[in-house]
Structures are given as C-alpha cells and as structure tokens.
N, CA, C and O atoms as a MOPAC input file, in Angstrom:
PM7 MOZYME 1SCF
protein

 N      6.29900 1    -0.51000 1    29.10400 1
 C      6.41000 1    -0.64100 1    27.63700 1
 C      7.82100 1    -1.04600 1    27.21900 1
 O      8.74600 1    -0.55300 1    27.86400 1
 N      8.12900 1    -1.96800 1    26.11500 1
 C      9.11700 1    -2.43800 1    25.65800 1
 C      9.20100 1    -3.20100 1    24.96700 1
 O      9.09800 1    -2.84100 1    23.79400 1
 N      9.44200 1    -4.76000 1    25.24500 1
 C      8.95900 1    -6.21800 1    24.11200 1
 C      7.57300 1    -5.74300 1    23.73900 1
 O      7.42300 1    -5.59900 1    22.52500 1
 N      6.50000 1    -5.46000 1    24.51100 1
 C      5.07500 1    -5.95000 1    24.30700 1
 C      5.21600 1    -4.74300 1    23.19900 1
 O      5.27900 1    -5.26800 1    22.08800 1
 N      5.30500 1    -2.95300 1    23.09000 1
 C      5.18800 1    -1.91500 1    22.76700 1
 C      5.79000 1    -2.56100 1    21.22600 1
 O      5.09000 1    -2.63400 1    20.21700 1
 N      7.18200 1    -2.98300 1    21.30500 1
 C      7.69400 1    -3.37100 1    20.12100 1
 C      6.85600 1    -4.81100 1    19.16600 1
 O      6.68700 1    -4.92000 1    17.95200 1
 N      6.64400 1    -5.32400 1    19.78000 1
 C      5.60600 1    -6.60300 1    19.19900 1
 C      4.23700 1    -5.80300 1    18.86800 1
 O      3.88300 1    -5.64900 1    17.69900 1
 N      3.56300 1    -5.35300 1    19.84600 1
 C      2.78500 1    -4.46600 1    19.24800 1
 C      2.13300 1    -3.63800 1    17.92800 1
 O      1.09500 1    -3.43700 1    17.29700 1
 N      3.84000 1    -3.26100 1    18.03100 1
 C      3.48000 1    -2.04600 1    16.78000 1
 C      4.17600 1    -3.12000 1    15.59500 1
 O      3.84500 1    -2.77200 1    14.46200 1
 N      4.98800 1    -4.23900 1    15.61800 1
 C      5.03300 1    -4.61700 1    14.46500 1
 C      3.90500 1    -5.82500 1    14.05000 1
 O      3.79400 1    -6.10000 1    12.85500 1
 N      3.12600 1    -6.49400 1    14.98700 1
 C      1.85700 1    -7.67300 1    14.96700 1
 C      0.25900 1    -6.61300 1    15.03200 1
 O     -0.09300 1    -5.90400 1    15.97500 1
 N     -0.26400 1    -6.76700 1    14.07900 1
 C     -1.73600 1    -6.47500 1    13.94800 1
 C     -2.17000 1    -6.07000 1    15.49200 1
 O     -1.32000 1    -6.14900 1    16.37800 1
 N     -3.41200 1    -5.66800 1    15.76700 1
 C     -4.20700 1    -5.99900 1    17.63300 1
 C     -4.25700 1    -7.81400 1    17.45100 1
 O     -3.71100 1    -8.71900 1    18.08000 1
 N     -5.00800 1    -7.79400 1    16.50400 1
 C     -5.92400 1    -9.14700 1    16.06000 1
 C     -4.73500 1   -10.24900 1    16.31400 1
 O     -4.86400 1   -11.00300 1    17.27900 1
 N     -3.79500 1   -10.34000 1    15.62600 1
 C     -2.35000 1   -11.47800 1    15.49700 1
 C     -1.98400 1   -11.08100 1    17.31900 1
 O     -1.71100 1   -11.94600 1    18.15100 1
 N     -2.05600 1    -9.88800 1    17.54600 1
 C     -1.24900 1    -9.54400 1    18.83700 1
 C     -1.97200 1   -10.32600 1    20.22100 1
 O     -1.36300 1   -10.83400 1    21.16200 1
 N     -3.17900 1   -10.26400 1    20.05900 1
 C     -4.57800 1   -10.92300 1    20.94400 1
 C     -4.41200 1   -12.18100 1    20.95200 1
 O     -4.35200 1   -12.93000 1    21.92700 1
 N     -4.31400 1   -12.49100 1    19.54100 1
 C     -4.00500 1   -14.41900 1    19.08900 1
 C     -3.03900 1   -14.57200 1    20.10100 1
 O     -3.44500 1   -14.81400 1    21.23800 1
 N     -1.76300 1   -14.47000 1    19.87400 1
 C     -0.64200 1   -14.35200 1    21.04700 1
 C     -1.08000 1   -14.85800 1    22.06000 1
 O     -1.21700 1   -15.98800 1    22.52900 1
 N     -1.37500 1   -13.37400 1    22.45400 1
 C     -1.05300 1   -13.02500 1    24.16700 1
 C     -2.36800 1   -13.98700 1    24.71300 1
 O     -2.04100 1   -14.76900 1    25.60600 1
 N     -3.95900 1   -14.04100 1    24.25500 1
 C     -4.48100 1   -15.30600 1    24.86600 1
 C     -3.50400 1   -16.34700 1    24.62200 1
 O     -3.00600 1   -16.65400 1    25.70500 1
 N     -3.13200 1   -16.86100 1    23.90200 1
 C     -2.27500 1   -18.58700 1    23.47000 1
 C     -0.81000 1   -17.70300 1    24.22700 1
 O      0.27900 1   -18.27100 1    24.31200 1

C-alpha cells in the first residue's frame, strides 16, 4: 500500500478501475 492506497482513497472504485484497466 502507498501510491495505489493514496489514489485510491482520493479516485472513486469506478474512476480508480477506469485507470488501472487503461
């Protein structure tokens, strides 16, 4: 836990999913 934990909690699941597939 760290970048992802911090991106996480400030990007939606939904925006966070968009992401991490793309």
């Amino acid at each position: 836990p760290g970048l992802r934990a911090a991106i996480r909690e400030v990007l939606p699941e939904a925006v966070w999913q968009r992401c991490y597939v793309q």
